[in-house]
C-alpha positions, 0 to 999 in steps of 0.5 A, spaced: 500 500 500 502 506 498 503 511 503 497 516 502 498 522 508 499 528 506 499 535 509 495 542 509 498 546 514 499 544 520 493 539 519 495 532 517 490 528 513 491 520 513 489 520 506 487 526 501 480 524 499 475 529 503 468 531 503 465 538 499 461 542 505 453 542 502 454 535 500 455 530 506 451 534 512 455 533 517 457 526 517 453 522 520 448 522 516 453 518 511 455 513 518 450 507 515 454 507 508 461 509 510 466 508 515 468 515 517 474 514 519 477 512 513 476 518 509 482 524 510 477 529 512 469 531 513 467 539 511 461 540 513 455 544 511 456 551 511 455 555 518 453 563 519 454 567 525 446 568 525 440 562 523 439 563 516 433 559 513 436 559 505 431 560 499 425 559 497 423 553 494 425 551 488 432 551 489 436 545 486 436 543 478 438 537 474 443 539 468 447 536 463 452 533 467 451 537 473 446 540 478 444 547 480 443 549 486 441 555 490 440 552 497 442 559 500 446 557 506 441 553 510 443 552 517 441 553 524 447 558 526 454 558 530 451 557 537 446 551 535 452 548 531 456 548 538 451 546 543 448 540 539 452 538 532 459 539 535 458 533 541 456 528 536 462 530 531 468 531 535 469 524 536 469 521 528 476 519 527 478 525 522 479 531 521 472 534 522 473 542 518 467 547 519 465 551 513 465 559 514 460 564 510 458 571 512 455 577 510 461 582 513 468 581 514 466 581 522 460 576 522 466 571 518 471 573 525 465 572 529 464 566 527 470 564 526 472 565 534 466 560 536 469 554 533 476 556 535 475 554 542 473 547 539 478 543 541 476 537 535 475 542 530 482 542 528 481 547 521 475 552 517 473 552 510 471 559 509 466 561 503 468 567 500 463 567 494 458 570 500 455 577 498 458 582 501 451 587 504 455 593 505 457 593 499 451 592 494 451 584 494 457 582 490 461 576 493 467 578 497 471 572 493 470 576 485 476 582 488 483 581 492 480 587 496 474 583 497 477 576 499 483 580 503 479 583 507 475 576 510 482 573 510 485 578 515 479 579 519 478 571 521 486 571 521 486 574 527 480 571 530 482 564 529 489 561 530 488 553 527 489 551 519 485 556 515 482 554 507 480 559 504 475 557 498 475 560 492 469 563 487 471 560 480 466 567 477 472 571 476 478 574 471 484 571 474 483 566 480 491 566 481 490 573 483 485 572 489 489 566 491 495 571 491 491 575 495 488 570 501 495 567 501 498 574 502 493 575 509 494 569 512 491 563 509 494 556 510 491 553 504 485 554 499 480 550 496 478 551 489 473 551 485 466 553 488 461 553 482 460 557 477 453 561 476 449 558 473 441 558 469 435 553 468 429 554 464 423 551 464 420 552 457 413 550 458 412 554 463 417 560 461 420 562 466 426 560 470 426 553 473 431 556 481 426 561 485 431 566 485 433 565 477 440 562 478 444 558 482 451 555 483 453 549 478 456 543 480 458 536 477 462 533 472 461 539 467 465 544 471 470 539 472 475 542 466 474 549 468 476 547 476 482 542 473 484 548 470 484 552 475 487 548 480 493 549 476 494 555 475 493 557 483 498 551 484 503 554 480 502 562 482 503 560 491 506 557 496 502 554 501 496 547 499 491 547 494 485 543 495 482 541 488 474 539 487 469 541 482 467 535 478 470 528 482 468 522 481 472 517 480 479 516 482 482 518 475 479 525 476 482 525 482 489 524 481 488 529 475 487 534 481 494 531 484 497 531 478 495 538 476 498 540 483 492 539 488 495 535 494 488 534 496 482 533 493 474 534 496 468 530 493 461 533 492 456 533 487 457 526 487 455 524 494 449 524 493 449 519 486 454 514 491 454 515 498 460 511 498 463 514 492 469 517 497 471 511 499 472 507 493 475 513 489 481 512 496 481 506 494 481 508 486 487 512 488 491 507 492 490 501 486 493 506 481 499 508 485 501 500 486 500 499 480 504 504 476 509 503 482 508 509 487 510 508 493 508 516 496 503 519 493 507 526 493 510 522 486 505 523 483 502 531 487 504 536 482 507 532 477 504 536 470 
């Protein structure tokens, strides 16, 4: 068996395959399927100082090869998320990893410094394709003043490994990587989705109740293959690569590309069990063209 751990930060993962937050609940729900355990990190639904309710229904499409959705951030709230979902996560034998969004810099701190003091939430994930309301609903990750300016605020407010995820719907993705790079972040993960439309045309309107939504699936996976090899080629510190895996080919194309670690999302929800079989899948090509490390192989194009 090859030698599969690898490193983000100071956070240490048994192998590279996670899970991509929105996809995978909090984990437990996927106990029945999977050992926990064997994966090298769960990121769970994303978390909001406040409870938000999400949008209205609909707010999930199936495309050609991928899905849309504007779920909108669901959840009960950093305080809720502490009291009740932290007691029955903190004992799974992984790195459990707490998505971050937020409408203001100081929201994301806030929130950030309630999951500090948790003891087995060894790092966050912090959504920066969040619309900033203090400045007319753009996402904080589509500039580097916008993106900086989350990454310095949670910086001093957090003291474990930070991943930065970064917004696809913009010019140069490599720069804004440069940017979160530059106020702290240890790692960043690429892609989130790309917006996206459906269109009911016998009813002649759009299919999402507030008219777009965020794509995901296979047919992103060549634009987040690209971009992890630009970001990986442009900074220092890890990247994580998601946006169409599948198989254990589409992951190891990620690490080829310059990941060193990958999360799988969309494909959850066709198999519960897929990350586990893409470790493996891994693990076998490895073996098999005679790799004794993945870091053979992390980087390699």
């Amino acid at each position: 068996m090859a030698k599969l751990n690898v490193n983000i930060g100071a956070l240490s993962l048994k192998n590279p395959v996670m899970t991509a937050s929105g996809t995978f609940g909090y984990g437990v729900e996927f106990e029945d399927f999977i050992d926990l355990a064997g994966l090298g990190g769960i990121i769970v639904k994303g978390t909001t100082l406040k409870p938000r309710q999400g949008n209205d229904y609909p707010r999930m499409a199936e495309t050609a090869s991928g899905m849309l959705n504007c779920v909108g951030l669901q959840n009960k709230g950093v305080d809720y998320f502490c009291e009740h979902i932290y007691p029955q996560i903190k004992d799974i034998d992984t790195n459990m990893i707490v998505n971050v969004s937020g409408s203001s810099p100081e929201d994301y701190a806030e929130c950030a410094a309630r999951i500090d003091v948790l003891d087995k939430i060894p790092a966050i994930e912090l959504n920066i394709s969040c619309p900033n309301v203090k400045d007319g609903g753009m996402a904080f990750g589509v500039t580097c003043a916008g993106a900086s300016s989350v990454v310095k605020a949670v910086r001093q407010a957090y003291h474990k490994t930070l991943i930065v995820k970064l917004s696809p719907n913009v010019t140069d993705i490599a720069e804004i990587a440069c940017a979160v790079e530059a106020e702290g972040a240890d790692s960043v993960s690429l892609i989130n989705t790309l917006m996206g439309m459906a269109i009911d045309v016998e009813k002649r309107k759009k299919v999402l109740s507030i008219g777009t939504g965020g794509l995901s699936g296979p047919c992103v996976k060549p634009v987040a293959l690209r971009m992890v090899n630009q970001v990986a080629k442009s900074v220092k510190i890890p990247v994580i690569g998601l946006g169409g895996i599948s198989t254990a080919k589409d992951a190891l194309e990620f690490l080829m590309a310059g990941a060193t670690a990958i999360e799988i999302g969309t494909a959850n929800f066709l198999d519960p069990a897929v990350t586990i079989k893409v470790r493996d899948g891994i693990n076998e090509w490895l073996d098999t063209h005679g790799c004794q490390d993945i870091h053979e192989i992390i980087g390699c194009v």
